[in-house]
SENUVO-902367 format. One record per residue: x, y, z of N, C-alpha, C, CB in turn. Coordinates in steps of 0.001 Angstrom, whole numbers, padded with zeros to 6 digits, always signed. Glycine has a CB too. Layout:
BEGIN
XYZXYZXYZXYZ...
END
This chain:
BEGIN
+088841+205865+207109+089779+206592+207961+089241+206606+209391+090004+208048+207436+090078+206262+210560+089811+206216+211314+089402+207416+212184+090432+205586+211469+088606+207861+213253+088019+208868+213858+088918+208799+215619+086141+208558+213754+089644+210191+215403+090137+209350+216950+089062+210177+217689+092107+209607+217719+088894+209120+219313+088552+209850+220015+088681+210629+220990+088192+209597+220096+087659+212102+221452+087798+213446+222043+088630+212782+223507+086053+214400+222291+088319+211415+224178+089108+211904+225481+090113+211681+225378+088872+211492+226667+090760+212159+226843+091851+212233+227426+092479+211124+226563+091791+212113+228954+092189+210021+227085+093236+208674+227264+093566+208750+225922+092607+207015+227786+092979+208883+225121+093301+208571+223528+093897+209702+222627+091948+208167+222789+093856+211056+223434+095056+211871+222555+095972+211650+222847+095217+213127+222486+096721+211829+221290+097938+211558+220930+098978+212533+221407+097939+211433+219613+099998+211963+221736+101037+212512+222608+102543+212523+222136+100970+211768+223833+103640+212818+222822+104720+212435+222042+104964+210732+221581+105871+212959+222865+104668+210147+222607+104916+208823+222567+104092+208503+220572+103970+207935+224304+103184+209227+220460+102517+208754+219191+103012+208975+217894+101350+209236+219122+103936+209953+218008+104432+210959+217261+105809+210013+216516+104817+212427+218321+105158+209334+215172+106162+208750+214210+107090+209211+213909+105869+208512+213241+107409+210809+213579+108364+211336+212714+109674+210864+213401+108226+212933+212515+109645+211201+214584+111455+210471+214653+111791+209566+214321+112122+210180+215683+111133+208728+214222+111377+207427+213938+111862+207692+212441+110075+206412+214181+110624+207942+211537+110945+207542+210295+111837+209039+209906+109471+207079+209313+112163+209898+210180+113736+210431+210154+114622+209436+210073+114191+211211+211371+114955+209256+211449+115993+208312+211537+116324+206698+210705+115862+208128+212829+115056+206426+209862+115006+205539+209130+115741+206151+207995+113733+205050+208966+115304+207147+207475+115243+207794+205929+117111+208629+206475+113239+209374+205490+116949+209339+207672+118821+209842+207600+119432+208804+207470+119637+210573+208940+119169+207445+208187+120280+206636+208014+120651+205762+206802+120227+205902+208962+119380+206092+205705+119314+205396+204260+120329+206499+203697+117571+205281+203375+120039+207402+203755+120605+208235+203208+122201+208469+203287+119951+209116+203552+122380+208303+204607+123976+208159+205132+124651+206820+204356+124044+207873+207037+123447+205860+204020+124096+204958+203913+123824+204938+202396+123816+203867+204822+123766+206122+201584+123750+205516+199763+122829+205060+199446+124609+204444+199220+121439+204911+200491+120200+204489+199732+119292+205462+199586+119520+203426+200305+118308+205202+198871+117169+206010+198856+115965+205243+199228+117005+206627+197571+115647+205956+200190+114441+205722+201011+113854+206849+201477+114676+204934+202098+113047+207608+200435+112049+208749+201136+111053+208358+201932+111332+209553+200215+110706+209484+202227+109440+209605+203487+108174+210498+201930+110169+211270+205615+107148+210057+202258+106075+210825+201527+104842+210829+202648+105630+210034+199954+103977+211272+201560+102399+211419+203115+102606+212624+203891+102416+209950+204705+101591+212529+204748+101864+213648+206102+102802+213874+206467+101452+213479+207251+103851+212562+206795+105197+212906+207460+106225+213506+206445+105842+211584+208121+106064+213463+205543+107083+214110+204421+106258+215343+204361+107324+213235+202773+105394+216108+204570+105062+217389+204857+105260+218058+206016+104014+217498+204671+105608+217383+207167+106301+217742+208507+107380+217946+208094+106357+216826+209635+108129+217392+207566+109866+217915+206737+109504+218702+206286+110805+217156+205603+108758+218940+205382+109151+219839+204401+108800+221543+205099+108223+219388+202893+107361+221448+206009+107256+222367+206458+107249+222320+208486+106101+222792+205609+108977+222372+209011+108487+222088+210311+108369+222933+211205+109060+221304+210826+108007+224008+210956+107668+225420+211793+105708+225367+212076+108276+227150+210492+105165+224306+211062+103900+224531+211360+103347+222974+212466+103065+224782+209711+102208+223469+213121+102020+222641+214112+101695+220887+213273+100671+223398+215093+101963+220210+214257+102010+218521+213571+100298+218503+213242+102646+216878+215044+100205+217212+212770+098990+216853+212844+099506+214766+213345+098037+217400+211028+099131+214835+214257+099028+213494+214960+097823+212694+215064+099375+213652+216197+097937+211387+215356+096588+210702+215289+097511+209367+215720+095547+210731+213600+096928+208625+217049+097470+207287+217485+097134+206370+216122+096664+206677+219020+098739+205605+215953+098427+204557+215513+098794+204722+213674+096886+204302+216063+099762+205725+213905+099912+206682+212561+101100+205346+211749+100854+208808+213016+100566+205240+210798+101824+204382+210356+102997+204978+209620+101382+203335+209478+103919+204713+208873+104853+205434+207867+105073+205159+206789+105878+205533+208121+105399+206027+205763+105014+205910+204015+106554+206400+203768+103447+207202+203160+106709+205275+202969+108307+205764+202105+108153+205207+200762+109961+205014+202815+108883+205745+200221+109153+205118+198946+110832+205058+198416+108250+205958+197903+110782+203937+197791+111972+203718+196921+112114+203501+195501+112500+202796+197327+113263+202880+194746+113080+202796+193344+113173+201684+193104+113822+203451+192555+112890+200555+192154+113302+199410+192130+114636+198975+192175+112850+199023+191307+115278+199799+191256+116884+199209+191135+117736+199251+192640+117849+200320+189920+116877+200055+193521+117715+199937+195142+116549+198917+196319+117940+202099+196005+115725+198566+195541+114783+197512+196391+115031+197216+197538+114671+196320+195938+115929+195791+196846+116861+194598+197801+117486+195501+198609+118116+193523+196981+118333+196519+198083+119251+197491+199301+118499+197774+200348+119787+198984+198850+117357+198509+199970+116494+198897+201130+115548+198049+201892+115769+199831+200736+115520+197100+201684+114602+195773+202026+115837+195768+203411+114483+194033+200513+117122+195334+203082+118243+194348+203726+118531+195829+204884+119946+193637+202333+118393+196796+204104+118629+198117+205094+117470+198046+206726+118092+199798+203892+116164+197955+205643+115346+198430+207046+115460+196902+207760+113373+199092+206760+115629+195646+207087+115676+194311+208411+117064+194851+209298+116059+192214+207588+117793+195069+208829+118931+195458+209484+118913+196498+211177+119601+196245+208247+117617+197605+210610+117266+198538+211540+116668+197966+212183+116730+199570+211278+115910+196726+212435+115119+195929+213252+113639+195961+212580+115174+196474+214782+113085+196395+211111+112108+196564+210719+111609+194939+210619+112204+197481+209576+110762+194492+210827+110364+192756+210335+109372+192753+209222+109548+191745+211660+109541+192258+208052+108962+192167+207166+108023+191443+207016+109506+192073+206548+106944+191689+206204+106001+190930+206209+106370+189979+204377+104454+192019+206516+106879+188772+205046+107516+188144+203836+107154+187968+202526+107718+187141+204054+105529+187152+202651+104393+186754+202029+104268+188346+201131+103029+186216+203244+103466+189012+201887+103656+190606+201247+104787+191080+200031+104106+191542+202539+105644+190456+201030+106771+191325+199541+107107+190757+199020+107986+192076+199521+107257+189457+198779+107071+187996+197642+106183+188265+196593+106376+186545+198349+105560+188342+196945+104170+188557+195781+103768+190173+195298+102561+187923+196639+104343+191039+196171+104227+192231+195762+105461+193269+195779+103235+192640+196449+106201+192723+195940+107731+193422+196104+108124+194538+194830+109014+192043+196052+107941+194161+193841+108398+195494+192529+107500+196276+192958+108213+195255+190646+106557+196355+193596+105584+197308+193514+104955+198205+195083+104457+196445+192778+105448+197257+196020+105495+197769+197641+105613+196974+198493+104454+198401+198159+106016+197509+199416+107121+196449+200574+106171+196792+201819+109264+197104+200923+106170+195684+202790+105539+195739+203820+106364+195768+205314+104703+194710+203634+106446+196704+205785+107791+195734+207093+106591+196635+208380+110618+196620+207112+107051+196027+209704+106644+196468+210595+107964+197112+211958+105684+195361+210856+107874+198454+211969+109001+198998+212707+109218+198558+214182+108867+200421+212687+110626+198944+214767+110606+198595+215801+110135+199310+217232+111571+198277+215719+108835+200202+216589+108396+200472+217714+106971+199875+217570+108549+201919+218054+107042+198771+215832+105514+198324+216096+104670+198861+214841+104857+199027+217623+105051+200025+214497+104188+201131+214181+104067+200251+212844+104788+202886+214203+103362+200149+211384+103656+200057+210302+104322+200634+209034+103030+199896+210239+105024+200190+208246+105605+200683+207158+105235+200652+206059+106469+200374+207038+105022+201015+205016+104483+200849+203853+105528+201867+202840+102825+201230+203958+106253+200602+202091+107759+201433+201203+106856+201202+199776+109913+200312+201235+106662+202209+199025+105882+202454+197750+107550+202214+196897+104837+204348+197616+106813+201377+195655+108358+201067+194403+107487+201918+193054+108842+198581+193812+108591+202590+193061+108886+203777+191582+107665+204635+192101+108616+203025+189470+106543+203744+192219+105081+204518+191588+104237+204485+193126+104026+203355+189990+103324+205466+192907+102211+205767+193952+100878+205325+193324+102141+207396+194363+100600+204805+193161+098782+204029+192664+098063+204294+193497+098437+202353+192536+096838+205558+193401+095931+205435+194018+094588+206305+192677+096359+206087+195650+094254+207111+192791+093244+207214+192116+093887+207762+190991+092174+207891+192703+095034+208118+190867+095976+208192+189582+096879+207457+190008+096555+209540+189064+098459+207297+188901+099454+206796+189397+100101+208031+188959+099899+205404+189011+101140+207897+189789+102296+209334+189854+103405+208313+190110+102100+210833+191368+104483+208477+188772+105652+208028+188863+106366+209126+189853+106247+207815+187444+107179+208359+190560+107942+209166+191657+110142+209226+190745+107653+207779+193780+110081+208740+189817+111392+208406+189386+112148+209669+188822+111301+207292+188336+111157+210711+188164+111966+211688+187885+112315+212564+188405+111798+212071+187231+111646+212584+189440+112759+214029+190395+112673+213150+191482+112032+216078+190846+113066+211911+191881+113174+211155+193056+114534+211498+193667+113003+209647+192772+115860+212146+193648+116838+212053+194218+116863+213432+194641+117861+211486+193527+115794+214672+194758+115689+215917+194777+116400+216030+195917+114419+216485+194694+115709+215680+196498+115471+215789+198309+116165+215036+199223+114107+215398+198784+117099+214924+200096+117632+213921+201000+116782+212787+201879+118311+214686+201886+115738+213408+202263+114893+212658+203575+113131+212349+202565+114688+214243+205486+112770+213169+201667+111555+213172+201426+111439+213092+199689+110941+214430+202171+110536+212667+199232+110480+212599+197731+110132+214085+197397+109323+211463+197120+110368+214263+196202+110595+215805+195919+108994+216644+196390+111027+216025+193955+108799+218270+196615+107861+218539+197134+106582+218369+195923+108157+219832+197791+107220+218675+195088+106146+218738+194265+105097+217480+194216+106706+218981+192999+106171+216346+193920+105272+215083+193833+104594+214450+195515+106398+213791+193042+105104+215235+196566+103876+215246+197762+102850+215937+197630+104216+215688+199001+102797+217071+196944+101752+218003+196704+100857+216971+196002+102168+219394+195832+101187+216366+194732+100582+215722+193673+100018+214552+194096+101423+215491+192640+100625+213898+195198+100120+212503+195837+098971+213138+196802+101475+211512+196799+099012+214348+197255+097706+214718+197849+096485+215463+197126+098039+215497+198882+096401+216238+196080+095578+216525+195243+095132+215895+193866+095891+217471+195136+095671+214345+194001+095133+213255+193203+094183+212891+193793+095885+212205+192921+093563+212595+194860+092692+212198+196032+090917+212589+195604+093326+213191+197537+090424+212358+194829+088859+212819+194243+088466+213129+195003+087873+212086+193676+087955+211676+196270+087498+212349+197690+088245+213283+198791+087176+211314+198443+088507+214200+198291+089082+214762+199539+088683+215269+200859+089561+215540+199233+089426+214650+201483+089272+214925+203089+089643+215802+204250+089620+214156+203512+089474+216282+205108+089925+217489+206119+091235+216963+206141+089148+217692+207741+092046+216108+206222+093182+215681+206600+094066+216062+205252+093097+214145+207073+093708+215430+204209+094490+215639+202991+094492+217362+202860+093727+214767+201585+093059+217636+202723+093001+218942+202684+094147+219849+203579+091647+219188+203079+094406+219778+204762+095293+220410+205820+096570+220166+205104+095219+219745+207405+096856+218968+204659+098173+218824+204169+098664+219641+203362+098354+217821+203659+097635+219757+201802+098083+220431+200524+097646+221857+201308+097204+219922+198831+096992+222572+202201+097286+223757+202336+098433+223858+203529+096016+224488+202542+099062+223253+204210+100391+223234+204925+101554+223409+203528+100574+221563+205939+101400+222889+202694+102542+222848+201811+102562+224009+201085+102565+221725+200928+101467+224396+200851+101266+225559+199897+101283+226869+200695+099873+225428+199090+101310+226415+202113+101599+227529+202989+103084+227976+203209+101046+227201+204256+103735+226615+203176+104815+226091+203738+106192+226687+202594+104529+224301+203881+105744+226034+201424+107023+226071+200012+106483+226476+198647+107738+224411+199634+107417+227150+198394+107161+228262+197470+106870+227401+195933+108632+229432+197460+106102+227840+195069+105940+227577+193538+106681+228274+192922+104732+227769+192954+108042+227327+192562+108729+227820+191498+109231+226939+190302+109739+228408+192038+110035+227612+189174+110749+226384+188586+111506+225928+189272+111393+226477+187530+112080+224336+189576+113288+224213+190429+114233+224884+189930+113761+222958+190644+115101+225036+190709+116819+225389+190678+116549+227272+190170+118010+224058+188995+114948+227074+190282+114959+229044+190172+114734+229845+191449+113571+229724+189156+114995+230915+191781+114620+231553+192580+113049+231985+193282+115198+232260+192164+112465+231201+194617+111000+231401+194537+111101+232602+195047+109997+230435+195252+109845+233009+195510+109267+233747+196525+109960+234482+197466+108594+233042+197138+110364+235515+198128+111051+235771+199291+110348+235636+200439+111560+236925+199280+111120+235022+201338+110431+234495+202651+109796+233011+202888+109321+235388+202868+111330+232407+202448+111497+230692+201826+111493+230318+203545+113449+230087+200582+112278+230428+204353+111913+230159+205915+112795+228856+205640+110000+229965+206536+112272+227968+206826+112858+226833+206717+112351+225879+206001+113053+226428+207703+111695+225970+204498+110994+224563+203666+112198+224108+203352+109909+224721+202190+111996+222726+202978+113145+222254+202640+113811+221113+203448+113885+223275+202593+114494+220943+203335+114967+219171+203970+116461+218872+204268+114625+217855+202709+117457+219655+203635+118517+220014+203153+119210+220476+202305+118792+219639+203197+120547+220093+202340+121423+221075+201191+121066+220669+199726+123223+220867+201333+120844+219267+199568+120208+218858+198360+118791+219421+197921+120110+217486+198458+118306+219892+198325+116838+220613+197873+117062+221194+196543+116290+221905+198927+115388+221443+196074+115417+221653+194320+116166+222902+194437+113738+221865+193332+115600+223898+195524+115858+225566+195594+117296+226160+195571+115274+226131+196953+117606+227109+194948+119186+227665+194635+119544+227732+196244+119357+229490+193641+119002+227480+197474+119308+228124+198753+119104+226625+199744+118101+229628+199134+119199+225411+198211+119173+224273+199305+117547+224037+200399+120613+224773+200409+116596+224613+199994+115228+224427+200145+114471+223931+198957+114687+225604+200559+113499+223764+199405+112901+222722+198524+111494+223765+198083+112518+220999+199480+111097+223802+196725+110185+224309+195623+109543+223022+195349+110922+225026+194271+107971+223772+195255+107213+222939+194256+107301+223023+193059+106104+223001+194331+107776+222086+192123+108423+222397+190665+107437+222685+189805+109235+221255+190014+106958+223795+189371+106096+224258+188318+106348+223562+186945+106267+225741+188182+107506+223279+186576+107597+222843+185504+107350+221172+185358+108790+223337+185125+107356+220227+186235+107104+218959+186577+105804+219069+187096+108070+218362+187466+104831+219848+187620+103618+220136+187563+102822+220055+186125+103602+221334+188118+103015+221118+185588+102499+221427+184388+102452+220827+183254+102855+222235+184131+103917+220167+183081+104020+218834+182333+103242+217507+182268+105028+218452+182627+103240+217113+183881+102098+216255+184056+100682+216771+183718+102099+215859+185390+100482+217324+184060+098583+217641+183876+098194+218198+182201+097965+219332+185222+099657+218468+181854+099573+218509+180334+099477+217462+179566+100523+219050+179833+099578+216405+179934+100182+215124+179147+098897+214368+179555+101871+214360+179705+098041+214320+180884+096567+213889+181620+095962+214292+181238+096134+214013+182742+094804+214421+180507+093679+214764+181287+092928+214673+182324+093198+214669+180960+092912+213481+182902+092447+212885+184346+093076+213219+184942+092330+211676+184717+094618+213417+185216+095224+213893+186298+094544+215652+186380+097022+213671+186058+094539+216306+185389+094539+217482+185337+093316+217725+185745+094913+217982+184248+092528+216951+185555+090703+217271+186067+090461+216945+188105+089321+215533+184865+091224+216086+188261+091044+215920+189192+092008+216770+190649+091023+214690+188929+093004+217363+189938+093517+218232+190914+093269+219847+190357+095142+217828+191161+093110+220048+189032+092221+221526+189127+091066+221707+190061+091547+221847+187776+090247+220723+189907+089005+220275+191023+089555+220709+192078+088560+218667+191256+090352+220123+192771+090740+219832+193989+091499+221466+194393+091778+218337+193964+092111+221636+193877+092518+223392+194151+091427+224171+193614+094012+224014+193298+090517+224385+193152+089664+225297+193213+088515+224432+194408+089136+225731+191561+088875+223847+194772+088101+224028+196079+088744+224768+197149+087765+222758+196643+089970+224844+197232+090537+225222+198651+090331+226489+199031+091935+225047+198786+089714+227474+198298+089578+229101+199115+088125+228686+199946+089302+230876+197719+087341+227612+199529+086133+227919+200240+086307+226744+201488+084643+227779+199173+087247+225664+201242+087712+224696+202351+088454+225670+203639+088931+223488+201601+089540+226564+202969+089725+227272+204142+089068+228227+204713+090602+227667+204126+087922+229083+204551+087148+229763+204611+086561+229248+205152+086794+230204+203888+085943+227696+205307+084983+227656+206360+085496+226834+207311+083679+227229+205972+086582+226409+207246+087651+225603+208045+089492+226224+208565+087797+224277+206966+089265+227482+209190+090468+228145+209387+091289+227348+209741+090480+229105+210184+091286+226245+210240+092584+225688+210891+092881+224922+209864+092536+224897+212300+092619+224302+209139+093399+223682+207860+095029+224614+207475+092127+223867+206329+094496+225882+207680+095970+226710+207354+096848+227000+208464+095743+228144+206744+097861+226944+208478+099029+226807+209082+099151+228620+209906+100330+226268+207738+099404+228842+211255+099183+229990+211651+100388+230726+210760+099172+230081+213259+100541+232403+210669+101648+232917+210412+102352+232490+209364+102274+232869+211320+101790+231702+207985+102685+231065+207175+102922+232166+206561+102316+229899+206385+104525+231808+205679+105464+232594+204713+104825+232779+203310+106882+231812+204529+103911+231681+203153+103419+232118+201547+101726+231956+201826+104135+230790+200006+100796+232776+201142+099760+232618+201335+099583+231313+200046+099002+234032+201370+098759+230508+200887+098382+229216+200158+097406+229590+199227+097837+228071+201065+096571+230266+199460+095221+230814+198376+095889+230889+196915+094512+232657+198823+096798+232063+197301+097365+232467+196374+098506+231406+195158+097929+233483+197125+098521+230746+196094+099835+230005+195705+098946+228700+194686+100918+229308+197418+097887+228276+195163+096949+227343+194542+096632+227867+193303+095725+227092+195318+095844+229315+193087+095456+229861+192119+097332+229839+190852+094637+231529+192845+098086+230480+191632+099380+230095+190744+099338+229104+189898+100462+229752+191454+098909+227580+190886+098985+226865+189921+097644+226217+189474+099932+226035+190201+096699+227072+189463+095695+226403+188624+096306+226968+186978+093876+226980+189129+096302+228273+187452+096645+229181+186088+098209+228630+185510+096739+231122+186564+098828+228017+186233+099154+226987+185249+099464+225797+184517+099414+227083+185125+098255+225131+185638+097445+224111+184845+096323+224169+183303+096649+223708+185922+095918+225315+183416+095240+225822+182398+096139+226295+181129+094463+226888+182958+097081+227195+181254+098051+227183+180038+099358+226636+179606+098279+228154+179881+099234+225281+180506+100136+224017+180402+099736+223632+178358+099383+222409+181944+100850+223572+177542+100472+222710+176841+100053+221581+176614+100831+222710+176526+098557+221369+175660+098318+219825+176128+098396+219623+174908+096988+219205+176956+098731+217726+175046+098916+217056+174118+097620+216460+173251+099707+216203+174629+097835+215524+171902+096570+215381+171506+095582+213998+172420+096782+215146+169851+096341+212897+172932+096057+212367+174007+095014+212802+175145+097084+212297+174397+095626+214358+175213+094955+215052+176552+093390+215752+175790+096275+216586+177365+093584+216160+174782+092736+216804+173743+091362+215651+173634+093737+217015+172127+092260+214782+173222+090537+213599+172633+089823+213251+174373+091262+211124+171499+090812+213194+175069+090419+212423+176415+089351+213796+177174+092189+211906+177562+089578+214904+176853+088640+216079+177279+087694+215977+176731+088968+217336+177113+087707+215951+175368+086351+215595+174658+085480+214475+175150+086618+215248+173285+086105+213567+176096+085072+212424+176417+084375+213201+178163+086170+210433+176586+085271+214019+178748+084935+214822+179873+084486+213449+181203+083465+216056+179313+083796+214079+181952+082851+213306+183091+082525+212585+182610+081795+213738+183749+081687+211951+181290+081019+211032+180985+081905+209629+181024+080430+211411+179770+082777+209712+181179+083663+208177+181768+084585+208468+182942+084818+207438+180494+084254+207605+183701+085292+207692+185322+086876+207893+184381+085264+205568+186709+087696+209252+185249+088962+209127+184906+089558+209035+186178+089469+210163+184049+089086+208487+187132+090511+207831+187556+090012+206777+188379+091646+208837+188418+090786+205923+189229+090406+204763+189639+090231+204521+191347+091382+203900+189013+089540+203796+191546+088725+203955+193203+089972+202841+194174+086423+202982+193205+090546+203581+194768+091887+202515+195463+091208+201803+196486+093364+203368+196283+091693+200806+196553+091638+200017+197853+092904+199813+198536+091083+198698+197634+092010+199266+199663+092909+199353+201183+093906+197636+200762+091381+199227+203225+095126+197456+200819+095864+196327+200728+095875+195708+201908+097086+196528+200298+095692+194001+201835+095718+193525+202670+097035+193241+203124+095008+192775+202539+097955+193151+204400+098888+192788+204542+099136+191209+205182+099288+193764+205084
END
């Protein structure tokens, strides 16, 4: 990960600042019958945009789609002036698309699945959300991460600051604010919930998934504690709290016998896998 640097010339400014862009990529998929979410950092700026950005020159953009709308969205973003990197999506196309936007910036469109130190199918609650893949599975694409970093870290406590833990389509928390993306959101109020029940399911059915993001949330009271700015000023839900929510119910998630034998083997075998950087 790159380190930007303290001077002048090199902070990031509006000019650096992707999200319009890939808005206007993802509203106009959307206007137009496709699906093309936003995930990553910038799908946590949607979801929570009352809290301050986090910028860095040179930021690229993360979407994802499904296979069966591929080609749609391939022919969509050349259309927007995106240029593809051909070779790239020839040889890797069911699985991620490469294009470069027209301000330059890079694209990277993830198909069905997110592969990195787990895989997280994105297909079952993929149509949640208008602009962003559902919140939950941004939460999940950031506390899959073994190594976690100040950056990831800021994210999953922006979200957990940001949108409430509930079942979808149930009533969260009072003092929902603006999370959420639109009228399509999981939440009865057209905001968007982290789905407890698509949580719990997964890490029930893992063991590796479940080891590696219990990990990862019981670190965060002492990440923010010695790192205040990771948390979002004035947020609507305390994130502490909201983490512990769902450790506790990660812990009395039913697990399967899959998840059962695979505990019994514990640490003593790597459970999940070390990603690399793709060449484009």
């Amino acid at each position: 990960m790159a380190t930007e640097n303290p001077g002048q010339a090199t902070q990031p400014g509006p000019a650096d600042d992707p999200l319009p862009e890939a808005i206007e990529l993802a509203r106009g998929a959307a206007d137009a019958g496709l699906g093309l979410k936003l995930l990553g950092g910038l799908a946590v700026r949607v979801l929570c945009p009352e809290f301050p950005p986090r910028l860095r020159i040179g930021q690229d953009m993360d979407f994802a789609c499904l296979s069966k709308g591929r080609k749609n969205v391939a022919a969509y973003l050349e259309k927007s002036g995106c240029q593809p990197d051909r070779r790239f999506n020839n040889l890797n196309g069911d699985r991620q698309m490469y294009f470069t936007a027209p301000s330059g910036r890079p694209i990277d469109v993830m198909v069905d699945r997110l592969t990195m130190c787990h895989t997280l199918d994105l297909r079952p609650s993929f149509g949640k959300l208008p602009l962003t893949i559902d919140a939950v599975d941004v939460l999940l694409s950031k506390l899959q991460i073994v190594q976690l970093n100040a950056k990831d870290a800021r994210d999953i406590l922006h979200l957990l600051s940001g949108v409430p833990v509930s079942a979808a389509g149930a009533p969260g928390p009072a003092g929902n604010g603006s999370a959420g993306n639109g009228p399509a959101g999981a939440g009865p109020d057209g905001g968007a919930v982290i789905d407890s029940e698509r949580f719990a399911k997964l890490l029930g059915a893992d063991w590796g998934w479940w080891r590696t993001v219990t990990g990862n949330l019981a670190k965060l009271p002492a990440l923010a504690a010695e790192q205040p700015g990771l948390v979002p000023p004035a947020p609507p839900f305390d994130a502490i709290a909201q983490s512990r929510c769902l450790l506790e119910l990660a812990e009395s998630a039913p697990k399967g016998v899959k998840w059962k034998l695979r505990a019994n083997v514990g640490d003593r075998v790597r459970w999940y896998e070390l990603p690399e950087e793709v060449d484009h």
